[in-house]
N, C-alpha and C positions, 0 to 999 in steps of 0.2 A: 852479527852482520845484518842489515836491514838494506832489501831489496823494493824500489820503488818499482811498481809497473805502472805508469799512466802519472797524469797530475794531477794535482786536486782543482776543479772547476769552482766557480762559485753559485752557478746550479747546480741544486743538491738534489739534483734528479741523477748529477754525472758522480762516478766513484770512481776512488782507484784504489789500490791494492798494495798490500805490503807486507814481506814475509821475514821474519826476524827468528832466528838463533840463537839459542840461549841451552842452558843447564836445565837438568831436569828439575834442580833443588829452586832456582831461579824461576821458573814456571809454575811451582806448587806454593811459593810465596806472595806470586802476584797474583795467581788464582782464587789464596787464599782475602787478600787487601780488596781482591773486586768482589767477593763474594760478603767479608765482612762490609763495605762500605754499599752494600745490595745495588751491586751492579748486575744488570742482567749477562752477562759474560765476559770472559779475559778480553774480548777483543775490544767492547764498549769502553772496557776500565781503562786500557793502554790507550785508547784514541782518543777518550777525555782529557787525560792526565797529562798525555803527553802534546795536547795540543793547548791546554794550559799553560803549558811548562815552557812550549815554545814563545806564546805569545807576551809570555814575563819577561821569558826573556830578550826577547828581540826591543821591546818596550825600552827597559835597562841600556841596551845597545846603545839605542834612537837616544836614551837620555841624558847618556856618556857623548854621545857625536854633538851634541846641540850645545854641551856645556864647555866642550873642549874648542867647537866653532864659535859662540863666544865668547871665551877667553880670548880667542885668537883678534877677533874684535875691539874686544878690551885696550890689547895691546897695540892694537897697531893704531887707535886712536889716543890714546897715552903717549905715544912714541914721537906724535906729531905734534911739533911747538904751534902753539894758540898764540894766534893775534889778539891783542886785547884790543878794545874798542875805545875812543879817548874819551865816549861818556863812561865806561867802566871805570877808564883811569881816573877821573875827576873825581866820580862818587868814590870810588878808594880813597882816593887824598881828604875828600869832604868826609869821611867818615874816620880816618885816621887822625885826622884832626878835634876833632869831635872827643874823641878818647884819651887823647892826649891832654884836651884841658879838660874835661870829668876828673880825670886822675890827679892834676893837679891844684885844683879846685879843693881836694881831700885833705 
C-alpha cells in the first residue's frame, strides 16, 4: 500500500512524501538492487526507479492514444466518398489511354 502525503511540485525546493508496505524479504531485495547499483539509499533507488518506470510508462499510454486517435482518422476520412476533380478525370482517361496503345503497339 502506498500512502501520498502532498504532491509533487515542479519546484524542487517543494517535496512530498510517501510511505509504502511491503515484506520484510521484499525490502532486503530492494535494498539489496539500491545498494548494488550504488545508490546512496532504498529511498533514492525506489524514487529513481520508480519515476522511470512511470514516465515509460505514461509515454507508451500517450503513444497507444495518438495511434488509436489516428486510426480513428484514417477511417473516417476513408469512409467519405471523394469527388474527383474533371482535370483528374481527363488526365485518368489521357493516361489510360496512353497504356492502352503502349500495350498494343507490343
Amino acid at each position: 500500500m502506498i500512502k501520498w502525503h502532498g504532491e509533487m511540485s515542479k519546484d524542487e525546493k517543494n517535496t512530498a512524501r510517501f510511505d509504502a508496505r511491503m515484506t520484510e524479504n521484499q525490502k532486503r531485495l530492494l535494498e539489496e538492487a539500491a545498494r548494488v547499483k550504488g545508490y546512496k539509499n532504498l529511498s533514492e533507488y525506489i524514487v529513481t526507479t520508480m519515476v522511470s518506470d512511470a514516465t515509460q510508462a505514461i509515454d507508451a499510454y500517450k503513444k497507444v492514444q495518438y495511434t488509436l486517435a489516428d486510426k480513428e482518422k484514417v477511417m473516417e476520412v476513408l469512409s467519405k466518398p471523394v469527388e474527383l476533380s474533371l482535370s483528374f478525370l481527363s488526365a485518368s482517361d489521357r493516361r489510360s489511354k496512353k497504356l492502352k496503345n503502349e500495350v498494343s503497339d507490343r
